[in-house]
C-alpha positions in Angstrom: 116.4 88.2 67.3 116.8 88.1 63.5 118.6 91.5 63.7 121.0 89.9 66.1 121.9 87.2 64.0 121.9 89.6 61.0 124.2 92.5 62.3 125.7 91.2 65.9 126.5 87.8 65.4 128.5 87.3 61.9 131.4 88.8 63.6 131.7 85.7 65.3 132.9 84.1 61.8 136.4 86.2 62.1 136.8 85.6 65.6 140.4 83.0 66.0 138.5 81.1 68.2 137.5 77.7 66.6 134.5 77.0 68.7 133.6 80.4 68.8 133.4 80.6 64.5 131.5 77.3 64.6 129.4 78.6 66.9 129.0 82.2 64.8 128.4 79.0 61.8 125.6 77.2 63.1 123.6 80.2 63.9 124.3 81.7 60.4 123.0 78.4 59.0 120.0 77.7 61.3 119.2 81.7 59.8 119.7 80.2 56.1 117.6 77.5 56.5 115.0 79.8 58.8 114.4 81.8 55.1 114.5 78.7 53.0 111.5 77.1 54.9 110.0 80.5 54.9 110.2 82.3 51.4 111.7 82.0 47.7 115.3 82.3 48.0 117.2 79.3 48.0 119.6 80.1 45.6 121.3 82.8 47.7 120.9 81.4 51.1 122.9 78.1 49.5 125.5 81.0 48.6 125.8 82.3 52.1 126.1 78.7 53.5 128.9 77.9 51.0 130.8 80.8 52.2 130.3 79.8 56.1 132.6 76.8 55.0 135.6 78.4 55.4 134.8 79.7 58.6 134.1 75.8 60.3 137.8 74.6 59.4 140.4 74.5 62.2 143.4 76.8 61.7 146.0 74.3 61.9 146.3 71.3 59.5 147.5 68.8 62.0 150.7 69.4 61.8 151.3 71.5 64.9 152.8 68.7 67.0 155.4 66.4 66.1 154.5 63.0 68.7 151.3 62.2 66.3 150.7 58.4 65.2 152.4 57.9 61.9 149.5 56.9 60.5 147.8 59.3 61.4 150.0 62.0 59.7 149.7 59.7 56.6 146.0 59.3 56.6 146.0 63.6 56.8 148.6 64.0 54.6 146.3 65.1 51.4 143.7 67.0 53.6 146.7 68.7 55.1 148.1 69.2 51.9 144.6 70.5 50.1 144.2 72.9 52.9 147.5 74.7 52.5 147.5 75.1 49.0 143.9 76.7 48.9 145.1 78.9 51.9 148.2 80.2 49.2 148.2 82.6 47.3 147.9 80.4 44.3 144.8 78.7 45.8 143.0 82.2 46.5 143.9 83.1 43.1 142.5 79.9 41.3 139.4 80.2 43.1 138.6 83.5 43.0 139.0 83.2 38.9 137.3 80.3 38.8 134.3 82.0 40.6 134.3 85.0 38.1 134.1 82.5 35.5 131.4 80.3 36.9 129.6 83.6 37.6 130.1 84.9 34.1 129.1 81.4 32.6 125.6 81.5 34.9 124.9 85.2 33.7 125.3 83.8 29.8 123.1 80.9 30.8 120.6 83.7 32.5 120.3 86.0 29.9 119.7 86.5 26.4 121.9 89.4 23.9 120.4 90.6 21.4 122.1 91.6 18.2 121.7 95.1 16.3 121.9 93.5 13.0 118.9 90.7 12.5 117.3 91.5 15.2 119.0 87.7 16.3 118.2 86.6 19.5 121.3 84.6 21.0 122.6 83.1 24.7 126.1 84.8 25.6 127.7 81.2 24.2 126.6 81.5 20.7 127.0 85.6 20.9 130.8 85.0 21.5 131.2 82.4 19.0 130.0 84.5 16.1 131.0 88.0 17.1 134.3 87.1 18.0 136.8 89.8 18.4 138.0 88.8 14.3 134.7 89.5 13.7 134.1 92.7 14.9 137.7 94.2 13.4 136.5 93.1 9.7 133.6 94.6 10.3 135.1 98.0 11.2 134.5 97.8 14.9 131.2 97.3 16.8 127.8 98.0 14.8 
């Protein structure tokens, strides 16, 4: 069954059919939390069930049909609006730079550089601060 949900079933995620995605959702999450219960990896089954967000949304923004209650198109107009500008080109962008720098900061928060000179021991934060790239062209380039 697990191979199922593993190899068969996340192709449900692409399918255009909204229940069908939700569907491919909820047994991608049941899975997730499956291994969280069961064994030491939390932080990358959260992962997986942040990217199944995407998949749960509807494809339209409510704005398919013109006859809705006015105040319904009002109370939707931000969603609406937050929904197509992460869908642009703009909001793809910003997000997928945003995650390369979130990724980058963790990595510096993970993991310690060690300096030639010294012997210094340093997190990635205070490494950039004092071998900034000033730094390294007075000193002829990297030691």
């Amino acid at each position: 069954a697990m191979f199922l949900v593993e190899l068969a079933l996340p192709w449900l995620l692409v399918v255009p059919i909204t229940a069908v995605r939700r569907f491919g959702v909820i047994v991608q999450a049941a899975l997730q939390l499956g291994i969280m219960a069961t064994g030491n990896y939390n932080w990358f089954n959260f992962h997986t069930m942040a990217l199944l967000l995407p998949a749960w949304e509807e494809d339209d923004y409510g704005d398919a049909s013109g006859d809705e209650w006015f105040l319904h198109r009002v109370a939707t107009f931000l969603p609406r609006l937050w929904g197509r500008f992460w869908s642009s080109r703009i909001g793809v962008t910003i997000a997928g730079l945003a995650a390369c720098a979130i990724s980058c900061w963790a990595f510096g928060e993970m993991f310690e550089i060690r300096t030639l000179s010294g012997g210094m021991r340093l997190n990635s934060v205070e490494a950039l601060q004092k071998l900034s790239l000033s730094t390294l062209l007075a000193q002829g380039g990297v030691p």
